[in-house]
N, C-alpha and C positions, 0 to 999 in steps of 0.2 A: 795520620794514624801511626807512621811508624817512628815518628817523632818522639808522638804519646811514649810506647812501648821501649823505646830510648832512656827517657824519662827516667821511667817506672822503673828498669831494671837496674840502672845507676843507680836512684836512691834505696833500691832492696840493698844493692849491696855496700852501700854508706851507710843506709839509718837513717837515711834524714829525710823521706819522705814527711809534709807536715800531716798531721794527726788530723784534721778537718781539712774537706775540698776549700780550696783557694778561690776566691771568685775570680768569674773567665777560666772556670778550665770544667770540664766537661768530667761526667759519672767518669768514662773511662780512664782516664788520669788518676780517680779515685783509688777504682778497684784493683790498680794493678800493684798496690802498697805489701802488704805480707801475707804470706799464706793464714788461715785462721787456723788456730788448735785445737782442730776437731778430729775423731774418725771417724768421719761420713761413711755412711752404708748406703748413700745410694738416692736418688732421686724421683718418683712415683707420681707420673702425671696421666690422670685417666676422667671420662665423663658420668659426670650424673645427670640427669633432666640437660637441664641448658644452662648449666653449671660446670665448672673444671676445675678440679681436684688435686692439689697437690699434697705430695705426703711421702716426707724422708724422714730420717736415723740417723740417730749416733752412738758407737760404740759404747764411747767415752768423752770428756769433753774439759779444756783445762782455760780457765779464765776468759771463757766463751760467753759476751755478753748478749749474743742473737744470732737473729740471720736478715738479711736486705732480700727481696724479691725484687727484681723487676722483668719487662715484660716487650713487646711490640709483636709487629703482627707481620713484619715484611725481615725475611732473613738479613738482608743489607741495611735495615735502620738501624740507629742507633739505641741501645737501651733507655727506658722510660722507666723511674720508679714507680712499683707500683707497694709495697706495705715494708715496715718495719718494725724491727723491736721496739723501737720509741712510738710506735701509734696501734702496734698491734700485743698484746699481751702472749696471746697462742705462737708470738716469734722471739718469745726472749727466752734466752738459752739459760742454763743451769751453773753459771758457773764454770765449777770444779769438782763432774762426778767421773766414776769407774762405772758407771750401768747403763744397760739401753734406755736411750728416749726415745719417744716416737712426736713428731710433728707433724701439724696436718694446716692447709689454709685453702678457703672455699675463694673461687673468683665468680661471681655470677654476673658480671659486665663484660660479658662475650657474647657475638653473635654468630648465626648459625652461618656457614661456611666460609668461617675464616678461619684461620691457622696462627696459631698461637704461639711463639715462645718466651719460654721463661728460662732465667738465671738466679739462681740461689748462692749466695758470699754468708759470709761466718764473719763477725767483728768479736774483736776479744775485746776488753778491757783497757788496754793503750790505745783501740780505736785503729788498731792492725786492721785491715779487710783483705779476704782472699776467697776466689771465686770459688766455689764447692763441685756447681755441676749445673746443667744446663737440660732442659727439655725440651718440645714442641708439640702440638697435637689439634686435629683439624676439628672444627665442632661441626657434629652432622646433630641433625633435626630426631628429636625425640617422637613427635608426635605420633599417636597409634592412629593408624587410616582404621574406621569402622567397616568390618567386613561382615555382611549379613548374611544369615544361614541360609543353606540350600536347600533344605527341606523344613516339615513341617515336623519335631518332637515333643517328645512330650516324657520327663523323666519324673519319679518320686523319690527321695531318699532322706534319713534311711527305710530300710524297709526290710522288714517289718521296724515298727513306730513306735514312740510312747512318750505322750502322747502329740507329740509335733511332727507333723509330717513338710517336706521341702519341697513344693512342687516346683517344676522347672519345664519350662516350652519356650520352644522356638516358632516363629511365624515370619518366612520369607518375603512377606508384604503383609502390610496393614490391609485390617481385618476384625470381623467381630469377632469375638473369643464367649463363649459358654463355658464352664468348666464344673462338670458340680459330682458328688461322689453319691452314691449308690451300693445298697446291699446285698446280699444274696439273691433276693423277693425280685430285686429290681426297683425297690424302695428308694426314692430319693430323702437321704439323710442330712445333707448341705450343701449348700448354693456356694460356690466359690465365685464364682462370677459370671455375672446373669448381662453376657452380649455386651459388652461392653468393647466400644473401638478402639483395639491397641496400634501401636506402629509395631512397623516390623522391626528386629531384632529378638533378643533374649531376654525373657522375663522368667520374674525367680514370684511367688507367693507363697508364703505359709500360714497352712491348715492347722487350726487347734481342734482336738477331738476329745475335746470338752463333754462329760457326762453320756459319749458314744460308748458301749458296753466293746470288750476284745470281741475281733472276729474278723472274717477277709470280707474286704469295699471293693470295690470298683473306681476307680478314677477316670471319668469320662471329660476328653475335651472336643467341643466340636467348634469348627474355625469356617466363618461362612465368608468366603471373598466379596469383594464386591461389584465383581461377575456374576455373582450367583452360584456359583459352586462352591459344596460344603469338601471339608476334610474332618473326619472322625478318626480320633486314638481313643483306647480304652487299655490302662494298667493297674491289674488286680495290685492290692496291696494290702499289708496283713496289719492288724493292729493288736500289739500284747501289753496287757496292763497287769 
């Protein structure tokens, strides 16, 4: 390695690094040729799902024909390409501007607890390459654990309605669900659901109140375990047309 960097800083200051890697010599013999002419703003490496995001800037950028990504997952290995300008269109640079770019590249061939780095290089136009900046970042697990509610609810909204009302209950264990709405009288006006065996979690239903005249209902839900114990909610709610 320190051979390499021998190398590399000899022909920086000759010129005469050759313009394509030589065969038998390794990425890093590559990258150590000329700085790129760029003004890098910076390197942005962060998680979506099971995904990793990279996403840098340049100020400005002068006969800047891309950028090289590469990658490995053990801080002591050696660099592995992983995209370029010639295979990736979202890494070919601008030329010769005076304005912000912004750059962005998705890696979705990662796996959940390993540690990732990356290195981002600039090539210009004479096929110059110079290393820009360098990230790392662990992938943890997205997945949402299902957490089931502690009691039994029961909400409507909005409310007062017109005319679609949002019912919403929760049921800490699977159960028959009745749900049906009621008038002033104590009239049953609609069967929303007649015992019907749900699992537990959060359920959403919506009521249309179709050809129902304004006025305040009743929203009655009754939840029979299957122990045999019932649970009763009842919330008034208003209907204005």
């Amino acid at each position: 390695m320190i051979k390499r960097v021998v190398v590399g800083i000899i022909a920086l200051c000759f010129g005469i690094l050759p313009a394509k890697v030589p065969e038998n010599h390794s990425a890093d013999f590559y990258i150590l040729s000329f700085p790129c002419a760029v003004e890098f703003l910076g390197l942005d490496l962060h998680q979506e799902n099971q995904s990793l995001i990279l996403q840098w800037s340049t100020a400005s950028e002068t006969e800047n024909m891309g950028f090289i990504l590469e990658r490995k997952t053990d801080s002591l290995e050696v660099w592995n390409p992983l995209s370029d300008h010639i295979n990736n269109d979202n890494l070919r640079g601008q030329r010769t501007v005076s304005t912000l770019t912004e750059y962005s590249y998705r890696d979705s061939l990662v796996e959940v607890g390993f540690t990732y780095y990356y290195r981002i290089s600039g090539i210009d136009i004479a096929n110059n390459i110079g290393v820009l900046d360098s990230a790392s970042l662990l992938v943890r697990s997205t997945e949402v654990t299902s957490v089931l509610p502690d009691n039994f609810t029961l909400q409507i909204y909005p409310n007062p309605f017109n005319p679609t009302a949002i019912i919403c209950f929760s049921l800490p264990e699977a159960a028959f669900v009745a749900l049906n709405i009621f008038d002033l009288h104590g009239r049953r006006i609609s069967k929303v659901c007649d015992g019907n065996m749900l699992n537990p979690g959060n359920h959403t239903i919506t009521w249309f109140a179709e050809g129902i005249p304004s006025g305040v209902y009743f929203c009655n839900l009754i939840v029979s375990l299957q122990t045999g114990k019932k649970q009763q909610i009842t919330k008034k709610i208003l209907l204005l047309k």
